[in-house]
N, C-alpha and C positions, 0 to 999 in steps of 0.2 A: 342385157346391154353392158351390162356392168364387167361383166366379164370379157368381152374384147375394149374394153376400153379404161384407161386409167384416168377420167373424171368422176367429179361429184355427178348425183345424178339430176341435180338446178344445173351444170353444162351440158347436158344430152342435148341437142337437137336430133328431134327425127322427122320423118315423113312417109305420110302414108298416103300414098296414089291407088286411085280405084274407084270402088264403089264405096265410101263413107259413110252415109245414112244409114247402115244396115250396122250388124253386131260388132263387126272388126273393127271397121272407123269408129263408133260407138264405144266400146270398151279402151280404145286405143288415145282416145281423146279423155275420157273421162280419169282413167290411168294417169296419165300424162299430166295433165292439172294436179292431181291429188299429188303426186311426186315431186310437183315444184317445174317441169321439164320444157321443154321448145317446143310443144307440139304443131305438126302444119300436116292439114289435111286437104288433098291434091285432088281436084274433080270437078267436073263439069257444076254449076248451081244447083241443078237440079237432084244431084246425086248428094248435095250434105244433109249434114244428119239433122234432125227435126230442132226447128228455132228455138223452143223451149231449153232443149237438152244442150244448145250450143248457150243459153244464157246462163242454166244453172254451171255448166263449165267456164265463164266465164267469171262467175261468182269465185267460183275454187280458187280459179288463178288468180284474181285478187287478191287474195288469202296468203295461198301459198307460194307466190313468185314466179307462176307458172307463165308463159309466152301461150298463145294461141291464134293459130292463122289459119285462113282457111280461105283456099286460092283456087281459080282456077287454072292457074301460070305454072307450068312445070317449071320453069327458071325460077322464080319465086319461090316454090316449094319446096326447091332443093340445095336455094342458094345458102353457099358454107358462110 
């Protein structure tokens, strides 16, 4: 990300639309907190990723400044 873009990586926002619960939104959210970053993960309730792993990322971003959403509004999810 870093490379198309000339921010810190605490200014990244991203978003990941999909299926969440699974490895991609899982490593992408867990990523994403440890780095400080906007993460917002985009999908129906049923597709996020398991409650435990959405607390202990909440813990992180606590920590390290990190944003964490998790929506099921694609307007939401994507808003700049």
């Amino acid at each position: 990300m870093m490379e198309y873009c000339d921010k810190h990586l605490n200014e990244i926002a991203y978003c990941y639309l999909g299926d969440a619960r699974n490895n991609m939104g899982n490593s992408l959210m867990v990523t994403g907190c440890k780095l400080g970053m906007d993460v917002r993960l985009c999908a129906p309730e049923n597709l996020w990723p398991a409650e435990d792993l959405v607390e202990t990322c909440k813990r992180i971003a606590a920590e390290t400044g990190a944003r964490l959403t998790l929506t099921e509004s694609v307007e939401e999810g994507v808003k700049v």
